[in-house]
N, C-alpha and C positions, 0 to 999 in steps of 0.2 A: 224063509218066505220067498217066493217067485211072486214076481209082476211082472207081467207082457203087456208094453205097449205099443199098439199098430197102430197104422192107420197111414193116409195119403197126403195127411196134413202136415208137411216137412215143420210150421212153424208152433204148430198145435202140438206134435210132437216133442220138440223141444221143448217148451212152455212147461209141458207134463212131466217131463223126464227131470229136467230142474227143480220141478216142487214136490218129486219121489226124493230126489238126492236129498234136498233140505230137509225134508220129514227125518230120514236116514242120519243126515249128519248133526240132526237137534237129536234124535233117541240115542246116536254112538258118535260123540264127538271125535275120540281118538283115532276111528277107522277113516280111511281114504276111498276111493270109490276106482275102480280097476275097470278100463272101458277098453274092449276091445272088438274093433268092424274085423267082423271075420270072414270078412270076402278077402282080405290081405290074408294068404295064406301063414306070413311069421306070426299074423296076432291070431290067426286062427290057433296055432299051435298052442302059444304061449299062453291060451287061452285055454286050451285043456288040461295042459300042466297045470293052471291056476284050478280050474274045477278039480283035478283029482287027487291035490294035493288038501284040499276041503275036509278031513275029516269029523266025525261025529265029534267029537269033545275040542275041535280046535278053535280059535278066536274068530267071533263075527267076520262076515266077507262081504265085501257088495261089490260085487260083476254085473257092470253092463255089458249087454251082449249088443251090437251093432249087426244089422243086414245078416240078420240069423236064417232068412228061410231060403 
């Protein structure tokens, strides 16, 4: 599942992204939540290794993506 959240509300924002994660970490307690602002070109990277290493049969993942556009 994907959820994009935008907006200009820096604290609205967070507020939302917090009560995604808890949704997330009540349905899959044992996954961690992998956040990377990929305007820093290292998490940019690390960040697509984490996407492409994702395959179809392999264990739940939760990626935030930071300053994606």
């Amino acid at each position: 599942m994907i959820t994009i959240i935008h907006g200009t509300e820096e604290i609205l924002l967070k507020e939302r992204l917090q009560e995604e994660l808890g949704k997330f970490a009540r349905k899959h307690p044992d996954v961690t939540a992998e956040i990377y602002d990929v305007a820093d070109e290292q998490q940019w990277t690390a960040c697509q290794q984490a996407l492409k290493t994702a395959g179809l049969f392999s264990t739940t993942q939760c990626i935030v993506i930071k300053h994606y556009s």
